[in-house]
N, C-alpha and C positions, 0 to 999 in steps of 0.2 A: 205223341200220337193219340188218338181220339179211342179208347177200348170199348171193348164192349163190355154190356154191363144192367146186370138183374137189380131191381129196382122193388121193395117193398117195405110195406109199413105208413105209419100216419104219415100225412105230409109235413104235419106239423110236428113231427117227432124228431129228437135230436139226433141227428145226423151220425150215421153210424158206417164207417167203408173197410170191407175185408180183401185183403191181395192174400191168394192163394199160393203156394211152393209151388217149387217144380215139376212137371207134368203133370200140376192139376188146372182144375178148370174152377168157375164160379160153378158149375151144376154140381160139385165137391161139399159143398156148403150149404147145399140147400137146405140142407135139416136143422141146421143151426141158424140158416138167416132164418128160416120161417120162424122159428121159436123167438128170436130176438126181435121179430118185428112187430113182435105186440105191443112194443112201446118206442122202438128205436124207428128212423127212417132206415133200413138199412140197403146201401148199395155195394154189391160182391161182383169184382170184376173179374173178363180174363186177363191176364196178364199178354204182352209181346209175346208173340207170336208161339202161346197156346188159345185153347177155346177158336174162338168165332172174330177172336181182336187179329188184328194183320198181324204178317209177317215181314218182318225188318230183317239189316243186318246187322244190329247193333244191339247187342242184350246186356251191358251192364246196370247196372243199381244207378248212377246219376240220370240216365236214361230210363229206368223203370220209375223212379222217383217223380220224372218230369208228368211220365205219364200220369201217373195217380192225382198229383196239382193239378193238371187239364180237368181231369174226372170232376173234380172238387168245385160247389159252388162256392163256400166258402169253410169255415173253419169247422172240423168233425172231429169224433173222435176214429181211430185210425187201429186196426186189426190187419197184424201182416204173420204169416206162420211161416217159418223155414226161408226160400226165396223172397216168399211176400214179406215177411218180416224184414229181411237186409232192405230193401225196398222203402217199405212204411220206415224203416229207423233213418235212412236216407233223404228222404222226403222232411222228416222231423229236423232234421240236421241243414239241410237245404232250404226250405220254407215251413221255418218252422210257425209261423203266423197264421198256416193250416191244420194244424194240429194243436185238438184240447187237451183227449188225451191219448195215450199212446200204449196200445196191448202187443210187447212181442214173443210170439209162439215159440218154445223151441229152439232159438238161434239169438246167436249173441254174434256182437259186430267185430269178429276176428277172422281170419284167413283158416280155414280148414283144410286137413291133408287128403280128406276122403276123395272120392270123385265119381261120377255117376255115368260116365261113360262107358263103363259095359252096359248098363239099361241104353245108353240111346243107339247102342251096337246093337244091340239084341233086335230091338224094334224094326230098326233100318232092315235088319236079316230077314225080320216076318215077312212071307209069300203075300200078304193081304192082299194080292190080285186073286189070290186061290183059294182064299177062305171063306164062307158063305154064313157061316155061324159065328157068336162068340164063344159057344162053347170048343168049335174046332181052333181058333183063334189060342182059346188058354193053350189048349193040348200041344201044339205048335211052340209057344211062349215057351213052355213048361221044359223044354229042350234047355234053356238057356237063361231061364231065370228061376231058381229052385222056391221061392217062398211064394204059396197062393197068395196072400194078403198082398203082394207088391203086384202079383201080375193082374190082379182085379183091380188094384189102384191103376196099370198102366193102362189097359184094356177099356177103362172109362173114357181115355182118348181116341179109341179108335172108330172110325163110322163104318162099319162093317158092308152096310149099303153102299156107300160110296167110295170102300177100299179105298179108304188114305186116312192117315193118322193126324189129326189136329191138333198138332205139334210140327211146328219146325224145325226138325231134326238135326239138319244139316247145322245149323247157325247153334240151335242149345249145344250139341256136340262141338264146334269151333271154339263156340265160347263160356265152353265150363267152368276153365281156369278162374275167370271173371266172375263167374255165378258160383262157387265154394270159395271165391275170394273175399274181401273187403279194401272197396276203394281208400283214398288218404283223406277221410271229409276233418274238418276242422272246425271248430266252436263247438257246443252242448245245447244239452234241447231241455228247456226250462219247465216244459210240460211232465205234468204225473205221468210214469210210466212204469208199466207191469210188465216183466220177466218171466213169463208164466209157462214152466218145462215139466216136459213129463218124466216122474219120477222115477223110469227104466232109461230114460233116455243119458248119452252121452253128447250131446249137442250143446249142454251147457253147462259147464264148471265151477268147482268155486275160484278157479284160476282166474275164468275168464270176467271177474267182477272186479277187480281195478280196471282195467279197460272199459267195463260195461259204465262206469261209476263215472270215469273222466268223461266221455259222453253226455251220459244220462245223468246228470247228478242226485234227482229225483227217484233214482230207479229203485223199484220194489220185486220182490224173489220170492217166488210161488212155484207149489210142483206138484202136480197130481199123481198120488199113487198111482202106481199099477199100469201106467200111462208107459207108452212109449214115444218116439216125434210123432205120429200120427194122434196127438191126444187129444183134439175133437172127433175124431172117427172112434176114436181109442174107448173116450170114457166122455162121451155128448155131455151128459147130465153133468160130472163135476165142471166140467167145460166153462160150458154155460152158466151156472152158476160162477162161478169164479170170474166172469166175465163181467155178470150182472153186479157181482161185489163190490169190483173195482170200478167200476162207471157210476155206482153210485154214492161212490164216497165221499 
Protein backbone atom coordinates (compact mmCIF):
# COMPACT_ATOMS: atom_id res chain seq x y z
CA UNK A 1 0.00 0.00 0.00
CA UNK A 2 1.10 3.44 -0.99
CA UNK A 3 2.28 5.49 2.79
CA UNK A 4 2.67 8.37 3.51
CA UNK A 5 5.66 9.97 3.73
CA UNK A 6 7.91 13.36 4.68
CA UNK A 7 10.30 14.00 2.11
CA UNK A 8 13.66 16.07 2.71
CA UNK A 9 17.13 16.79 1.82
CA UNK A 10 19.32 17.28 -1.42
CA UNK A 11 17.80 15.58 -4.26
CA UNK A 12 20.70 14.45 -5.10
CA UNK A 13 21.65 13.13 -1.74
CA UNK A 14 21.89 9.44 -0.93
CA UNK A 15 18.78 8.08 -0.29
CA UNK A 16 18.06 7.62 3.16
CA UNK A 17 14.20 5.84 4.56
CA UNK A 18 13.39 5.58 8.35
CA UNK A 19 10.12 3.27 9.41
CA UNK A 20 9.07 4.23 12.73
CA UNK A 21 7.74 1.62 15.87
CA UNK A 22 4.67 1.30 17.25
CA UNK A 23 2.44 3.97 17.80
CA UNK A 24 4.64 6.34 16.35
CA UNK A 25 4.41 8.48 13.50
CA UNK A 26 7.10 10.03 10.89
CA UNK A 27 6.38 13.65 12.84
CA UNK A 28 8.49 11.29 15.69
CA UNK A 29 11.59 11.76 13.70
CA UNK A 30 11.53 15.06 12.80
CA UNK A 31 14.44 16.14 14.68
CA UNK A 32 16.57 13.61 13.43
CA UNK A 33 15.37 13.68 9.66
CA UNK A 34 15.98 17.49 9.74
CA UNK A 35 19.69 17.04 11.13
CA UNK A 36 20.32 14.00 8.60
CA UNK A 37 19.22 15.94 5.78
CA UNK A 38 22.07 17.88 5.40
CA UNK A 39 23.47 15.46 3.33
CA UNK A 40 21.25 12.49 3.07
CA UNK A 41 17.87 12.51 0.89
CA UNK A 42 15.96 11.59 3.69
CA UNK A 43 12.28 10.03 3.33
CA UNK A 44 10.41 9.02 7.06
CA UNK A 45 7.30 7.31 6.61
CA UNK A 46 3.95 6.50 8.53
CA UNK A 47 3.74 3.17 8.79
CA UNK A 48 0.03 0.82 8.31
CA UNK A 49 -2.38 2.17 9.70
CA UNK A 50 -0.59 4.83 12.02
CA UNK A 51 0.01 8.60 11.06
CA UNK A 52 -1.83 9.87 7.89
CA UNK A 53 -0.86 6.27 5.70
CA UNK A 54 -4.35 4.08 5.52
CA UNK A 55 -5.84 1.70 7.45
CA UNK A 56 -5.72 -1.98 6.55
CA UNK A 57 -6.51 -5.21 8.08
CA UNK A 58 -3.41 -6.76 7.82
CA UNK A 59 -0.34 -5.64 10.00
CA UNK A 60 2.27 -8.21 9.68
CA UNK A 61 6.15 -7.52 8.86
CA UNK A 62 5.90 -9.28 5.05
CA UNK A 63 3.11 -6.87 4.64
CA UNK A 64 4.94 -3.72 6.29
CA UNK A 65 8.00 -4.87 4.18
CA UNK A 66 5.98 -4.77 0.91
CA UNK A 67 5.03 -1.34 1.87
CA UNK A 68 8.45 0.15 2.40
CA UNK A 69 9.65 -1.51 -1.48
CA UNK A 70 6.56 0.62 -2.94
CA UNK A 71 7.89 3.65 -0.95
CA UNK A 72 11.47 2.87 -2.51
CA UNK A 73 12.58 4.32 -5.97
CA UNK A 74 15.31 2.30 -5.86
CA UNK A 75 18.11 1.03 -3.76
CA UNK A 76 18.78 3.27 -0.01
CA UNK A 77 20.01 2.82 2.86
CA UNK A 78 17.25 1.71 5.34
CA UNK A 79 16.53 2.97 9.21
CA UNK A 80 13.80 0.89 11.06
CA UNK A 81 13.62 1.34 15.18
CA UNK A 82 11.49 -1.33 17.22
CA UNK A 83 8.33 -2.24 14.71
CA UNK A 84 9.99 -0.28 11.96
CA UNK A 85 13.05 -2.16 12.40
CA UNK A 86 11.39 -6.00 12.13
CA UNK A 87 10.09 -4.16 9.08
CA UNK A 88 13.32 -2.66 7.51
CA UNK A 89 15.01 -6.29 8.52
CA UNK A 90 12.14 -7.96 6.56
CA UNK A 91 12.28 -5.78 3.62
CA UNK A 92 16.36 -6.57 3.73
CA UNK A 93 15.46 -10.22 3.72
CA UNK A 94 12.67 -10.02 1.13
CA UNK A 95 14.27 -7.47 -1.46
CA UNK A 96 17.12 -7.40 -0.46
CA UNK A 97 18.38 -5.57 -3.99
CA UNK A 98 16.79 -2.35 -1.98
CA UNK A 99 18.75 -2.05 0.51
CA UNK A 100 22.57 -0.77 0.75
CA UNK A 101 22.67 -0.41 4.03
CA UNK A 102 20.79 -1.49 6.87
CA UNK A 103 20.46 0.46 10.53
CA UNK A 104 18.33 -1.60 13.06
CA UNK A 105 17.11 0.33 16.33
CA UNK A 106 16.63 -1.49 19.28
CA UNK A 107 15.09 -4.90 18.09
CA UNK A 108 16.53 -7.96 16.80
CA UNK A 109 14.56 -10.54 14.60
CA UNK A 110 13.26 -12.87 17.37
CA UNK A 111 9.71 -13.50 18.91
CA UNK A 112 9.23 -11.41 22.12
CA UNK A 113 7.04 -12.26 25.18
CA UNK A 114 6.22 -8.73 26.19
CA UNK A 115 3.00 -7.31 24.64
CA UNK A 116 1.63 -3.90 24.42
CA UNK A 117 -1.97 -4.32 24.68
CA UNK A 118 -2.69 -2.80 27.74
CA UNK A 119 -1.58 0.65 25.98
CA UNK A 120 -4.00 -0.06 23.09
CA UNK A 121 -6.55 -0.81 25.91
CA UNK A 122 -5.94 2.15 27.60
CA UNK A 123 -6.23 4.36 24.46
CA UNK A 124 -9.55 2.57 23.23
CA UNK A 125 -10.88 3.53 27.05
CA UNK A 126 -9.78 7.49 26.48
CA UNK A 127 -13.29 9.73 26.51
CA UNK A 128 -11.42 11.62 23.41
CA UNK A 129 -15.15 12.67 22.47
CA UNK A 130 -14.84 14.60 25.94
CA UNK A 131 -11.48 15.97 26.00
CA UNK A 132 -10.84 19.52 24.62
CA UNK A 133 -7.10 19.86 25.67
CA UNK A 134 -4.03 17.57 25.61
CA UNK A 135 -3.20 18.59 28.76
CA UNK A 136 -6.81 17.14 29.96
CA UNK A 137 -6.16 14.12 27.55
CA UNK A 138 -2.59 13.27 29.80
CA UNK A 139 -4.59 13.65 33.05
CA UNK A 140 -7.24 11.17 31.82
CA UNK A 141 -4.21 8.83 30.28
CA UNK A 142 -2.59 9.11 33.46
CA UNK A 143 -5.39 6.72 35.12
CA UNK A 144 -4.10 3.86 33.21
CA UNK A 145 -0.78 4.28 32.03
CA UNK A 146 1.71 5.44 35.11
CA UNK A 147 5.00 6.67 33.13
CA UNK A 148 4.67 10.46 31.57
CA UNK A 149 7.34 9.68 28.98
CA UNK A 150 5.12 6.90 27.40
CA UNK A 151 1.94 8.81 27.56
CA UNK A 152 3.43 11.92 25.80
CA UNK A 153 4.86 9.43 23.27
CA UNK A 154 0.99 8.10 23.02
CA UNK A 155 -0.70 11.37 23.08
CA UNK A 156 1.56 12.56 19.91
CA UNK A 157 -1.25 10.22 18.12
CA UNK A 158 -3.97 11.73 19.16
CA UNK A 159 -5.83 14.87 17.09
CA UNK A 160 -7.39 16.41 19.87
CA UNK A 161 -9.39 18.61 17.43
CA UNK A 162 -10.75 15.99 15.72
CA UNK A 163 -11.10 13.47 18.66
CA UNK A 164 -9.81 10.32 17.17
CA UNK A 165 -6.51 8.73 17.47
CA UNK A 166 -4.34 8.17 14.34
CA UNK A 167 -3.89 4.70 15.01
CA UNK A 168 -5.81 1.92 14.15
CA UNK A 169 -6.46 0.51 17.26
CA UNK A 170 -8.73 -2.17 16.60
CA UNK A 171 -6.31 -4.06 14.00
CA UNK A 172 -2.73 -2.99 16.11
CA UNK A 173 -4.74 -4.63 19.12
CA UNK A 174 -5.90 -7.95 16.81
CA UNK A 175 -2.74 -8.02 15.69
CA UNK A 176 -0.11 -7.75 18.34
CA UNK A 177 0.84 -11.23 18.45
CA UNK A 178 2.34 -10.62 14.78
CA UNK A 179 3.75 -7.27 15.71
CA UNK A 180 6.15 -8.61 19.04
CA UNK A 181 6.45 -11.60 16.85
CA UNK A 182 8.81 -12.61 13.96
CA UNK A 183 7.66 -14.18 10.78
CA UNK A 184 9.76 -17.65 9.37
CA UNK A 185 11.71 -15.37 6.55
CA UNK A 186 14.60 -17.48 4.97
CA UNK A 187 18.12 -16.61 3.30
CA UNK A 188 20.47 -13.57 4.82
CA UNK A 189 20.99 -10.14 3.79
CA UNK A 190 24.52 -9.46 2.31
CA UNK A 191 24.16 -5.77 3.13
CA UNK A 192 26.42 -3.91 6.11
CA UNK A 193 24.18 -3.76 8.92
CA UNK A 194 24.10 -1.91 12.28
CA UNK A 195 22.54 -3.29 15.65
CA UNK A 196 22.53 -0.20 17.12
CA UNK A 197 20.63 -0.65 21.22
CA UNK A 198 20.24 1.32 23.77
CA UNK A 199 22.55 0.52 26.43
CA UNK A 200 19.42 0.49 29.39
CA UNK A 201 17.55 -1.20 27.04
CA UNK A 202 16.54 -5.18 27.26
CA UNK A 203 15.28 -5.42 23.46
CA UNK A 204 18.59 -6.90 22.56
CA UNK A 205 20.86 -9.67 23.97
CA UNK A 206 23.87 -11.14 23.67
CA UNK A 207 21.52 -14.33 23.17
CA UNK A 208 19.74 -12.94 20.69
CA UNK A 209 23.21 -12.61 18.20
CA UNK A 210 23.48 -16.19 16.71
CA UNK A 211 20.03 -15.50 15.40
CA UNK A 212 20.85 -12.04 14.48
CA UNK A 213 24.26 -13.44 12.85
CA UNK A 214 22.48 -16.27 10.74
CA UNK A 215 20.34 -13.48 9.04
CA UNK A 216 22.65 -10.86 8.95
CA UNK A 217 25.84 -12.17 8.52
CA UNK A 218 27.29 -8.78 8.21
CA UNK A 219 25.91 -7.58 11.32
CA UNK A 220 27.66 -5.06 13.57
CA UNK A 221 26.68 -4.35 17.63
CA UNK A 222 26.58 -0.76 19.01
CA UNK A 223 24.72 0.57 22.28
CA UNK A 224 24.49 3.97 23.37
CA UNK A 225 24.79 4.70 27.02
CA UNK A 226 22.25 5.75 29.09
CA UNK A 227 19.91 5.12 26.14
CA UNK A 228 16.88 3.23 26.77
CA UNK A 229 14.39 1.61 23.28
CA UNK A 230 13.40 5.05 22.77
CA UNK A 231 17.28 6.13 21.93
CA UNK A 232 16.85 8.64 19.29
CA UNK A 233 14.40 10.48 21.55
CA UNK A 234 16.65 9.24 24.33
CA UNK A 235 20.08 10.61 23.47
CA UNK A 236 19.40 12.57 19.58
CA UNK A 237 23.18 13.50 19.43
CA UNK A 238 24.76 10.07 20.11
CA UNK A 239 22.02 8.97 17.84
CA UNK A 240 22.90 10.71 15.18
CA UNK A 241 26.19 10.40 15.25
CA UNK A 242 26.31 6.90 15.40
CA UNK A 243 24.18 6.90 12.44
CA UNK A 244 26.43 9.23 10.60
CA UNK A 245 29.43 6.67 11.48
CA UNK A 246 27.98 3.77 10.06
CA UNK A 247 26.82 5.16 6.62
CA UNK A 248 29.95 6.43 6.26
CA UNK A 249 32.09 3.73 6.50
Amino acid sequence: MKLNTVVTGPEDGPPLLIAHGLFGSARNWGVIQKRLSDVFRVTVVDMRNHGSSGWVDVHDYPAMAEDLAETLDGPSHILGHSMGGKAAMALALTRPELVDRLIVADIAPVAYTHTQSHLVEAMQQLPVDKLDTRRAADEALSETVDSPGVRAFLLQSLDVQAKRWALNLGVLGREMAKIVGWPDLTGSCEAPTLFLAGGESDYVTRGDRDAIRALFPHARFAAIPGAGHWLHAEKPREFEAAIRAFLAA
